[in-house]
ZAPA-72907 format. One line per 10 residues: number of its first residue (from 1); their letters; for each residue x, y, z of N, C-alpha, C. Coordinates in nm, 2 decimals, decimal comma. Example, Ala and Ser with C-alpha at 12.3 -4.5 7.8 and 13.67 -1.06 7.14 Angstrom:
BEGIN
1) AS) 1,32/-0,57/0,78/1,23/-0,45/0,78/1,32/-0,33/0,78  1,28/-0,22/0,71/1,37/-0,11/0,71/1,29/0,00/0,79
END
This chain:
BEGIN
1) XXXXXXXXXX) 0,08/-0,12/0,00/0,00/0,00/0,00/0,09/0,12/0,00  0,09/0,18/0,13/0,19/0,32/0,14/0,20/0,42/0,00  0,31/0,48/-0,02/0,31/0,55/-0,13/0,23/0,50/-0,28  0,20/0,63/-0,34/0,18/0,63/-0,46/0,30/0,62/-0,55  0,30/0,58/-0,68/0,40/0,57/-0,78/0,35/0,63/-0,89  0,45/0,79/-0,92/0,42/0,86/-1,00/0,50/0,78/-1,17  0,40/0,80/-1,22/0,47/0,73/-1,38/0,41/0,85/-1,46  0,52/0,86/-1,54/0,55/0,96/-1,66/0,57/0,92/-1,77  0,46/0,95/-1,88/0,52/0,92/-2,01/0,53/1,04/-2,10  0,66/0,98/-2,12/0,70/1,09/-2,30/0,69/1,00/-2,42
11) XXXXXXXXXX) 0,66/1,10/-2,49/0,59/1,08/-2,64/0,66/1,13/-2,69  0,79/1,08/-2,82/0,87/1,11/-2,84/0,80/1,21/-3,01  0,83/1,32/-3,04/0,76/1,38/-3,13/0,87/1,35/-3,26  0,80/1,35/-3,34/0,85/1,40/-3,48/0,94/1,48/-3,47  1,07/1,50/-3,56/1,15/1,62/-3,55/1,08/1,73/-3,57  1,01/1,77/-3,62/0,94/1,88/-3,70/0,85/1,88/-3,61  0,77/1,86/-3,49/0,71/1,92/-3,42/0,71/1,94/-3,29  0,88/1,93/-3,27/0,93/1,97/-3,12/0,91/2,11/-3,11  0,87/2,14/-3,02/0,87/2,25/-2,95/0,92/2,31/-2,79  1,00/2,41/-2,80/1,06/2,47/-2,67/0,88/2,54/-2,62
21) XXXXXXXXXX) 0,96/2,58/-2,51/0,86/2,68/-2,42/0,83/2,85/-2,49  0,96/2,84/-2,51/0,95/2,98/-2,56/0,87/3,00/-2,72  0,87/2,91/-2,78/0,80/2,85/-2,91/0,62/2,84/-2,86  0,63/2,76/-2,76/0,46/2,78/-2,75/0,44/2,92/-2,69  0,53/2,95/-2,60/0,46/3,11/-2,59/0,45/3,18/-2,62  0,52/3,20/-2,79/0,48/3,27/-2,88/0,39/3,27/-2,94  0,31/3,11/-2,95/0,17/3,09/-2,99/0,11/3,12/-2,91  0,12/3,15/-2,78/-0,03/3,18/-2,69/-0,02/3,35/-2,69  0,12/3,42/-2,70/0,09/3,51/-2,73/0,07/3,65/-2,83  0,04/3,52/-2,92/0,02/3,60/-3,07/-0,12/3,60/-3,08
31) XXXXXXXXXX) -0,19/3,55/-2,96/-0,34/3,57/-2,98/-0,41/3,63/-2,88  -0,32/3,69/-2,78/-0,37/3,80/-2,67/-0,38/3,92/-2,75  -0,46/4,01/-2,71/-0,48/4,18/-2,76/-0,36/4,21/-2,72  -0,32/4,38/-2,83/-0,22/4,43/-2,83/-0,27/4,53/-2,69  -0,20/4,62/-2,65/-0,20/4,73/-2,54/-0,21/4,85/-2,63  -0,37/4,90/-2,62/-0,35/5,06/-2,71/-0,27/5,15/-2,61  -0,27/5,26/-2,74/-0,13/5,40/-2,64/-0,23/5,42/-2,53  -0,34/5,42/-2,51/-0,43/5,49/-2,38/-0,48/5,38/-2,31  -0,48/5,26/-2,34/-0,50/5,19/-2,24/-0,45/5,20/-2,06  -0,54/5,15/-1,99/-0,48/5,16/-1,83/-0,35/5,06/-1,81
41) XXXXXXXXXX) -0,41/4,89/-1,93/-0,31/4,82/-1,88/-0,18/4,84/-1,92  -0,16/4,90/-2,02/0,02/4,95/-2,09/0,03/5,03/-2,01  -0,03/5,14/-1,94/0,07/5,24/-1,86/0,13/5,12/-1,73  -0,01/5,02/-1,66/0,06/4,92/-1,60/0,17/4,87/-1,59  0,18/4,81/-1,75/0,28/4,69/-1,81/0,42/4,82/-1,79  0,38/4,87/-1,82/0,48/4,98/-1,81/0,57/5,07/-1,73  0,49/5,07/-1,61/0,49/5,05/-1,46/0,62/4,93/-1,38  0,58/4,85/-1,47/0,66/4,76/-1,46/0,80/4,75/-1,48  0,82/4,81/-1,58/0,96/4,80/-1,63/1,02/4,94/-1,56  0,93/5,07/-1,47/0,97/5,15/-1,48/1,05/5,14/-1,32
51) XXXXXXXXXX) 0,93/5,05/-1,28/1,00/5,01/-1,14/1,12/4,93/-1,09  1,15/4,79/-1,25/1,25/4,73/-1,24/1,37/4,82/-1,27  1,36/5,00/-1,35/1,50/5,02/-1,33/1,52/5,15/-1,25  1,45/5,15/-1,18/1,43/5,22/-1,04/1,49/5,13/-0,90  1,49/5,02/-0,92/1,54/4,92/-0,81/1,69/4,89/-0,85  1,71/4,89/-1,03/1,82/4,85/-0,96/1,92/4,94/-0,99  1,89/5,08/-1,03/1,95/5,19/-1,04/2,13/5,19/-1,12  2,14/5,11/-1,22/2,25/5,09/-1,30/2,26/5,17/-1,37  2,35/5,16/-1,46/2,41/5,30/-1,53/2,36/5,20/-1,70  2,38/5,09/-1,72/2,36/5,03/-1,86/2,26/4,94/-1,82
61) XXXXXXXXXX) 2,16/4,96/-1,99/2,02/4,82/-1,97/2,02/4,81/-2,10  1,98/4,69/-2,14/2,01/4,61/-2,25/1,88/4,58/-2,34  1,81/4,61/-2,43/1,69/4,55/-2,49/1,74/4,45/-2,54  1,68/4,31/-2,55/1,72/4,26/-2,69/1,63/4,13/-2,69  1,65/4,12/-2,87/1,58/3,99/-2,91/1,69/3,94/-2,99  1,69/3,81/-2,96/1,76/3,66/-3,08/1,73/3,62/-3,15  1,59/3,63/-3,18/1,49/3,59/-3,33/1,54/3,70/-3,41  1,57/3,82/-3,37/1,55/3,95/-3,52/1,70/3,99/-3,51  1,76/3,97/-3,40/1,92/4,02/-3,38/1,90/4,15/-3,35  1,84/4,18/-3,25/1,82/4,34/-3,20/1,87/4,37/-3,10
71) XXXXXXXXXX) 1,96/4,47/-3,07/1,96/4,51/-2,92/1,98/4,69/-2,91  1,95/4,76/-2,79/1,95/4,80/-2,81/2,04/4,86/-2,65  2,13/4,92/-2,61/2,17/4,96/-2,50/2,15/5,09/-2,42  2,10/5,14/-2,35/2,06/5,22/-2,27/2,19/5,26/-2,16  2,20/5,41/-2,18/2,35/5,44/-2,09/2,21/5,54/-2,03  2,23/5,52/-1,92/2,17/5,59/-1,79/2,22/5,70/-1,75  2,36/5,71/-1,72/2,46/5,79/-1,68/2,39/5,91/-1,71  2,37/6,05/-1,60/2,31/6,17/-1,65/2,16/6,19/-1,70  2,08/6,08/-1,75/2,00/6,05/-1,82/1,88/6,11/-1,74  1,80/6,21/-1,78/1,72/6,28/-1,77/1,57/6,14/-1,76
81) XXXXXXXXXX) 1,52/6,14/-1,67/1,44/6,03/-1,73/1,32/6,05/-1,79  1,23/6,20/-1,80/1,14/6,23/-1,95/1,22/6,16/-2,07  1,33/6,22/-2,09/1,41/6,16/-2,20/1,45/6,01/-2,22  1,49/5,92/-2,12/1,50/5,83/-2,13/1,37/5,75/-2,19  1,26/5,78/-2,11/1,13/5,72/-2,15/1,09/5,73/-2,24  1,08/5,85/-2,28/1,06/5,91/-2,44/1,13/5,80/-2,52  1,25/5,78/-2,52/1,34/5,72/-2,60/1,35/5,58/-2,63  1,26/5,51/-2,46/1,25/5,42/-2,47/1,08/5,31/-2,54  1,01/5,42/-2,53/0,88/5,44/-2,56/0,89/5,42/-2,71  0,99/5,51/-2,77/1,01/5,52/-2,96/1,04/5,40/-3,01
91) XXXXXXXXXX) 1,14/5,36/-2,92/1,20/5,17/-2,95/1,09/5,07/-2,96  1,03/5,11/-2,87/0,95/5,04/-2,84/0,79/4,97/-2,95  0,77/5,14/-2,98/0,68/5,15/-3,10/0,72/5,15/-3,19  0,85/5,13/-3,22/0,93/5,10/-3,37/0,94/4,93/-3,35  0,92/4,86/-3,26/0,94/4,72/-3,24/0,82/4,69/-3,31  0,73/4,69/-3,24/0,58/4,63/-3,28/0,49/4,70/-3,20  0,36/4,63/-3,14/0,24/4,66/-3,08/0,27/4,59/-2,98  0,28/4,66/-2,85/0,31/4,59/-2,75/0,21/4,47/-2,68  0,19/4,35/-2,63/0,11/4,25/-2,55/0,12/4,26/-2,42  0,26/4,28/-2,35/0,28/4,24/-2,21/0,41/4,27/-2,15
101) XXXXXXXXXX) 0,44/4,30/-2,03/0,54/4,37/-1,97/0,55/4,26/-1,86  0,64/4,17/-1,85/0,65/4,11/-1,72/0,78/4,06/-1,64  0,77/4,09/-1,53/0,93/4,06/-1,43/0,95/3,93/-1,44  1,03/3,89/-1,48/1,09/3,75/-1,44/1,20/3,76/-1,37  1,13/3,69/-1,23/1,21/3,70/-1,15/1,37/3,62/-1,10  1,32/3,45/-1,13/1,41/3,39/-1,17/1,57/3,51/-1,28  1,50/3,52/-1,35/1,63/3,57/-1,46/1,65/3,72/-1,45  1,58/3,76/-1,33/1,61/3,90/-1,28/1,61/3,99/-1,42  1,51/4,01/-1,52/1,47/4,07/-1,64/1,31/4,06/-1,65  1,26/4,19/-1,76/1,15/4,19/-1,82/1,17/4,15/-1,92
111) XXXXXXXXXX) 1,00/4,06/-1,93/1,01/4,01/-2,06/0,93/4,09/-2,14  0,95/4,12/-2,25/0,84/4,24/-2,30/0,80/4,20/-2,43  0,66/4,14/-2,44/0,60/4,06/-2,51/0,57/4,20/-2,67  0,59/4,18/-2,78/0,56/4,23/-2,88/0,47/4,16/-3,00  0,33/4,20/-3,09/0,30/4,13/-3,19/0,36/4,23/-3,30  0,40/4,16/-3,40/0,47/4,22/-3,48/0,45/4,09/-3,61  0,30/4,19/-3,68/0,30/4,13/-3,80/0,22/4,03/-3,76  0,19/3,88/-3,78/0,11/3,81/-3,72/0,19/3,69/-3,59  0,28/3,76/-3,58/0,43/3,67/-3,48/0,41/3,78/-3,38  0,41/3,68/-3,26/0,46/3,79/-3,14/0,63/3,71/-3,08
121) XXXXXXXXXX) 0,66/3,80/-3,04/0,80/3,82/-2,99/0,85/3,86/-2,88  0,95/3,81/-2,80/0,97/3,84/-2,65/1,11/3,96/-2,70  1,12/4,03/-2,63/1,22/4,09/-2,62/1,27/4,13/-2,48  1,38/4,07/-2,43/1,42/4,07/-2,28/1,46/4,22/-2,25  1,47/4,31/-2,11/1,51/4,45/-2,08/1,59/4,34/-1,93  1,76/4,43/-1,96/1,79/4,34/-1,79/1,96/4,44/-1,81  1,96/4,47/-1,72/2,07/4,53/-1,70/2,19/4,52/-1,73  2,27/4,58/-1,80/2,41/4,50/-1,92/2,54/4,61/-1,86  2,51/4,61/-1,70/2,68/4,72/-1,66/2,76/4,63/-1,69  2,78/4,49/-1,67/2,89/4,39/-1,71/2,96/4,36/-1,82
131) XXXXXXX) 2,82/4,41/-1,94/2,90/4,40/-2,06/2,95/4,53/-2,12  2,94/4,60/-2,07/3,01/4,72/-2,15/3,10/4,78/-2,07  3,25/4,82/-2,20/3,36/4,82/-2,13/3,44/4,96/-2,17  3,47/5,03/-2,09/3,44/5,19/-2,13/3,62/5,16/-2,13  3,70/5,24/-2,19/3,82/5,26/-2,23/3,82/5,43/-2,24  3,88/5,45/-2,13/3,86/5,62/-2,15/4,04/5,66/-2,13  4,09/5,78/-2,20/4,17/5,85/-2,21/4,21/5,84/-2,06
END
């Protein structure tokens, strides 16, 4: 009697219909609504990212996607933050139509859900002082 016995089966797929995580959540979120400019939940979603670089107050942050080869680096240093936002806002709506703003906490980054075209796309925001390497006079 005593314990139960957990049994697991995998179903070994076809090459051609493996799928990662990040592949199906592209499918689930290519069929969420986009965030209009006036919506409540974008200034939310947006809220979000504004708090994650409020906390961790660095001087470099990193946009980027792997699918399109994008990045995009944010130097803080002096950075007015109307201006930063502004600037970060333009990237943003030059990316796509935004879906979703969310902390992952695990990987200490936002993930920032884009549809773009009939594909939606993650593009990570996470703090890059480590990679940039200043060589000054």
């Amino acid at each position: 009697m005593g314990g139960s016995k957990k049994t697991t089966y995998k179903k070994k797929l076809p090459m051609n219909l493996q799928m990662n995580t990040y592949e199906l959540n592209k499918i689930a979120y290519a069929k969420l609504p986009v965030l209009t400019q006036a919506s409540s939940e974008r200034g939310a979603a947006l809220q979000i990212l504004a708090k994650y670089i409020q906390d961790h107050n660095n001087q470099y942050f990193m946009f980027l996607n792997n699918d399109v080869h994008y990045y995009t680096i944010f130097n803080m240093q002096d950075a007015f933050e109307e201006s930063f936002y502004g600037a970060l806002d333009d990237c943003m709506r030059a990316i796509g139509d935004l879906i979703s703003i969310e902390l992952n906490e695990q990987t200490d980054a936002c993930e920032c859900w884009f549809k773009v075209g009939d594909e939606a796309l993650m593009y990570v925001f996470f703090v890059y002082d480590l990679g940039v390497i200043e060589c000054h006079k």
